[in-house]
C-alpha positions, 0 to 999 in steps of 0.5 A: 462374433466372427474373426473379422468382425473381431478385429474391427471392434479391437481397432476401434477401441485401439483407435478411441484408446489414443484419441483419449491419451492424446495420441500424436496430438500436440499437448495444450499450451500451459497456462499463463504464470499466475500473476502475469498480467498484473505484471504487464499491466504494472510494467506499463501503468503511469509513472506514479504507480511503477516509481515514487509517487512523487513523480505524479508531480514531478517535483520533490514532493515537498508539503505532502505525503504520498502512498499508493494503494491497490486492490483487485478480485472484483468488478465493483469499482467503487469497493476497488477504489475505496479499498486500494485507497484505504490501504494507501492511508493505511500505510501512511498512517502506521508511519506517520504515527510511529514518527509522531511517537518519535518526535515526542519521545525526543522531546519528552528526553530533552525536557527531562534530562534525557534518562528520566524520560520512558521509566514509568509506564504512564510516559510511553502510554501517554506517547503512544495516545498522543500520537494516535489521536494526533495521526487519526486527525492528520488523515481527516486531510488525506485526499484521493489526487488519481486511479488507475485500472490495469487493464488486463489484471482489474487491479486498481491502484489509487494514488493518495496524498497527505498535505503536511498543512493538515498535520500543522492544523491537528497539532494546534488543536491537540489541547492536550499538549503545551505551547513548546511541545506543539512548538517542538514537533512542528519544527521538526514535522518536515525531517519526519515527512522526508524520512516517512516518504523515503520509508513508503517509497522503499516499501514499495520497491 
């Protein structure tokens, strides 16, 4: 190979050398923050997705309950919808459950001199069925109001309601509980349903 024909080949490969390392060339913008456009779509979806739930109705949501669930990662609408439905009932249910089992333990201590109350085993499993069974029946009355998809994300969210009828009517069929405890935890039900809707909304936040 002669001199001149040398030096051309050393260009070259010098040329193709930078073309490979980018050279002078602008580097290629980076991609997005991962979770950004659920972020937009979520900074403009319905005010029952961004705020408490109850603004769907634009009162104070008195006789119900509300959550909203989400899902994403698939083109299946019906798989999103169940599943974000399902984790709205979900998150009413580990609630609502837990204020049952309150209700009952306070019942149980006035009934029986307060201290009495929890010291056998049978006490505390005796509550936590009971409220279990009484949940499972409550959610029977959970219905799907709205869904909304994120355009940008395909996030779904779907909005979910507990009408706090439905937990009047599982308590008059728990035989397994007497006339004065049925009294009792109806009586006190709407306290527990405002303090289980605040709980989910600060969940949310």
């Amino acid at each position: 190979m002669t001199s001149h024909l040398r030096s051309v080949a050393v260009a070259v490969a010098l040329s193709l050398g930078a073309v490979a390392c980018g050279g002078n060339a602008p580097p290629p913008a980076p991609p997005p923050p991962s979770g950004s456009a659920a972020i937009d779509d979520f900074n403009s979806a319905p005010a029952w997705v961004r705020q408490s739930c109850k603004s769907y109705w634009g009162d104070q949501g008195k006789g119900r309950v509300c959550a909203v669930g989400s899902m994403g990662g698939s083109n299946n609408v019906g798989l999103l919808r169940s599943g974000a439905a399902g984790r709205a009932r979900t998150e009413i249910a580990r609630s609502l459950q837990t204020k049952v089992a309150a209700l009952l333990k306070d019942y149980q201590r006035t009934v029986t001199g307060g201290e009495n109350f929890g010291k056998a085993a049978s006490d505390e499993q005796l509550v936590q069925d009971t409220s279990k069974q009484l949940t499972d029946m409550t959610l029977s009355g959970t219905e799907q109001v709205d869904s909304w998809i994120g355009p940008k994300s395909g996030t779904m969210y779907v909005l979910v309601q507990l009408n706090t009828e439905a937990f009047g009517e599982a308590i008059g069929k728990m035989k397994e509980l007497d006339a004065k405890t049925r009294e009792y935890v109806v009586r006190n039900s709407q306290k527990a349903f405002d303090d289980l809707q605040s709980e989910l909304d600060k969940a949310r936040q």
